[in-house]
C-alpha positions as CSV (number, residue, x, y, z in Angstrom):
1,X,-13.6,7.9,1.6
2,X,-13.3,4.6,0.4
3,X,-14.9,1.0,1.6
4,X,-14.1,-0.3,5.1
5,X,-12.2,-3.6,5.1
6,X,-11.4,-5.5,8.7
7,X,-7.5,-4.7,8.7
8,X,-7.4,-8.3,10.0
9,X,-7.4,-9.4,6.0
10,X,-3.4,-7.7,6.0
11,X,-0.1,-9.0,7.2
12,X,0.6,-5.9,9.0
13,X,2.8,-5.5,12.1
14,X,1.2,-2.2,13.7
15,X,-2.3,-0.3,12.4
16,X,0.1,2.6,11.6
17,X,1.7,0.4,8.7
18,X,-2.1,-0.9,6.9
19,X,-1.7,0.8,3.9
20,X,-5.6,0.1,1.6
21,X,-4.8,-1.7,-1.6
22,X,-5.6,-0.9,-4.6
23,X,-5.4,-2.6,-8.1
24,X,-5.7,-0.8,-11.6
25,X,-6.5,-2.2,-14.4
26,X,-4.8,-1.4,-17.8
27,X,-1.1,-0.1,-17.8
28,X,-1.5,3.0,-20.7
29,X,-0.6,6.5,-19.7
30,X,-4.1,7.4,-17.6
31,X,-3.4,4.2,-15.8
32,X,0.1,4.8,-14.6
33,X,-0.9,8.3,-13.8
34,X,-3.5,6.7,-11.5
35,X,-0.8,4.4,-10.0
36,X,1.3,6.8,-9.3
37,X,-1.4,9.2,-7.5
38,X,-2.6,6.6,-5.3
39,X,0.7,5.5,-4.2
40,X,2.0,9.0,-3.3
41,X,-1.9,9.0,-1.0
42,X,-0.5,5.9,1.0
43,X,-2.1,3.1,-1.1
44,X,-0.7,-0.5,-1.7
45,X,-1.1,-0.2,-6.4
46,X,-0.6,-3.0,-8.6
47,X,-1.2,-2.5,-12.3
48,X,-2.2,-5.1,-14.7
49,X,-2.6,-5.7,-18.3
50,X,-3.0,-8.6,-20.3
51,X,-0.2,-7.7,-22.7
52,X,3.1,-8.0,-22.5
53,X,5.2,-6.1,-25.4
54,X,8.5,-4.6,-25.0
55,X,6.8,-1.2,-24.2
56,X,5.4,-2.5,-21.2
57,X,7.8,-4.1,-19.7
58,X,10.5,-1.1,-19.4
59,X,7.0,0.3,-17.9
60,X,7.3,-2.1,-15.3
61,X,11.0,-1.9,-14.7
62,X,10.4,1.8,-14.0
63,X,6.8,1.0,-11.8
64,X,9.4,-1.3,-10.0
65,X,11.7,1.1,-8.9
66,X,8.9,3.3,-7.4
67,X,7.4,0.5,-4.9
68,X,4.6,0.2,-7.6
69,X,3.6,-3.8,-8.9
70,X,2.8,-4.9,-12.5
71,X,1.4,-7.6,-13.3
72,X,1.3,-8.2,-17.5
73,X,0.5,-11.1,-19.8
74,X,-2.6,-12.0,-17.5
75,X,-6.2,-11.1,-16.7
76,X,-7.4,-9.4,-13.0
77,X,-8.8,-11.5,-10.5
78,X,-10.1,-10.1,-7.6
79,X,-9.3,-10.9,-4.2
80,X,-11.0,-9.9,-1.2
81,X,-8.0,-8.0,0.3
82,X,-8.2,-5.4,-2.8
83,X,-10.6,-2.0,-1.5
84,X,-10.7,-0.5,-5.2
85,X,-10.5,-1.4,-8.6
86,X,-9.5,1.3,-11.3
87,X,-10.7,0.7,-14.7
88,X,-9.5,2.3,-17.4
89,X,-11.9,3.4,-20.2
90,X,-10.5,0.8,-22.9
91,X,-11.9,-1.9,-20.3
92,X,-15.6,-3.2,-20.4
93,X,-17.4,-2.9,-17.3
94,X,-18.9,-6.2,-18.2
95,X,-16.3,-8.5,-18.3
96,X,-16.5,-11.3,-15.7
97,X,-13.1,-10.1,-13.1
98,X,-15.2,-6.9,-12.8
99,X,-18.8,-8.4,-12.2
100,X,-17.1,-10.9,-9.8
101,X,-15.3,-7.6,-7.8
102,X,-18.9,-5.6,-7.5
103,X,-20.4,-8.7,-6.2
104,X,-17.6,-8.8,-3.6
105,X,-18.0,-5.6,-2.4
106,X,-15.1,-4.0,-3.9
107,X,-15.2,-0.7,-4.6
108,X,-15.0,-0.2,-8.9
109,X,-14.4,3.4,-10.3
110,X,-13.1,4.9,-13.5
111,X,-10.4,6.6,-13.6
112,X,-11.8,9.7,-14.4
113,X,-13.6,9.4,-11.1
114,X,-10.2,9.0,-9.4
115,X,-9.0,12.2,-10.7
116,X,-12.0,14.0,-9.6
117,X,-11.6,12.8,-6.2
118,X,-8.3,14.2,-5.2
119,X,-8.6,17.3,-7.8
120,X,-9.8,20.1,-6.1
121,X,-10.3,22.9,-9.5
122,X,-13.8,23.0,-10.8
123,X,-14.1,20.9,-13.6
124,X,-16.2,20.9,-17.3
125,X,-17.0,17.5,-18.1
126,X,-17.6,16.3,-22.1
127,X,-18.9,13.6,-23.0
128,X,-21.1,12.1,-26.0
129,X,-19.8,9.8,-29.2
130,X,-18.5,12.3,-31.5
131,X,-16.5,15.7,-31.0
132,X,-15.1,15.1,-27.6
133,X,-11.5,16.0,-28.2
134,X,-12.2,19.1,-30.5
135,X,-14.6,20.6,-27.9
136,X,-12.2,19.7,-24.9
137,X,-9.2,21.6,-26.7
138,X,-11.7,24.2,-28.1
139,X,-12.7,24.5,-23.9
140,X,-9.2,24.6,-22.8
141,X,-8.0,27.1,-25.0
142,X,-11.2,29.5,-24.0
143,X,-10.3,29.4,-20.4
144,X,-6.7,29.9,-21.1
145,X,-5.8,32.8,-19.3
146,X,-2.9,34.3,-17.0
147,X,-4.9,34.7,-13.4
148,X,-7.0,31.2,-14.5
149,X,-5.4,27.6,-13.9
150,X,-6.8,24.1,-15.0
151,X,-6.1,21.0,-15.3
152,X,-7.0,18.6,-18.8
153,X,-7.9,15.6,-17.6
154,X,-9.0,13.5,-20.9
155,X,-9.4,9.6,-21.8
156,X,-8.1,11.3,-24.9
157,X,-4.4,9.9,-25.6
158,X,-3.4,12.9,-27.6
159,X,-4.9,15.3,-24.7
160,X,-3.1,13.2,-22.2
161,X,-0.3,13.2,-23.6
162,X,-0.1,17.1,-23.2
């Protein structure tokens, strides 16, 4: 599913160990979410962010503890060894890590695209500059039902948060 890389480029004793490596950038809520699916589908994660309050630091104490890396108080720099790059939607596409990644061949998605890889509902997507977060909870409500299931998947914080 994602990019090819010679497993030459890891320290790996045996190819049952090679685990892809994956690096996300920004450490808010959808970002740790993203971490934390990608590590439980076999993926190497670090998380960065260029802050480093109090708030994100107990983050990534608790990132520790599950085998995931954070890196604060700096900006991403790609390396070859990384197969994909998470971007959270408070990031510019256009900043020069990011431009530097694409032009190494490494794969860069939102997170959003993430999700909708390993979901496997049907989704509604909303986008546009005003009214997103009315009309997602306006949608969600509507297809609240017993027999019908879905997930909210938003770049929303308040939405996310739920």
């Amino acid at each position: 599913m994602f990019s090819d890389k010679l497993i030459e480029t890891r320290e790996i004793r045996s190819i049952t160990e090679y685990m892809p490596i994956a690096h996300i950038i920004g450490l808010g809520k959808s970002g740790i979410a993203a971490a934390r699916l990608l590590k439980r589908e076999g993926w190497e994660v670090t998380l960065s962010d260029r802050s480093s309050s109090p708030n994100l630091l107990a983050q990534q104490q608790e990132l520790a503890r599950e085998g995931i890396a954070v890196e604060l108080g700096k900006s991403f720099a790609p390396v070859e060894s990384i197969e994909l790059i998470v971007v959270s939607p408070g990031v510019s596409w256009d900043i020069p890590a990011l431009k530097q990644a694409r032009e190494l061949g490494i794969e860069t998605i939102g997170e959003m695209e993430l999700a909708w890889r390993y979901l496997k509902s049907p989704w509604v997507g909303i986008t546009g500059t005003n009214g997103k977060t009315t009309t997602t909870a306006l949608i969600a409500a509507i297809l609240q039902k017993p027999d019908f299931t879905h997930p909210l998947a938003a770049t929303s914080a308040t939405l996310c948060a739920n």
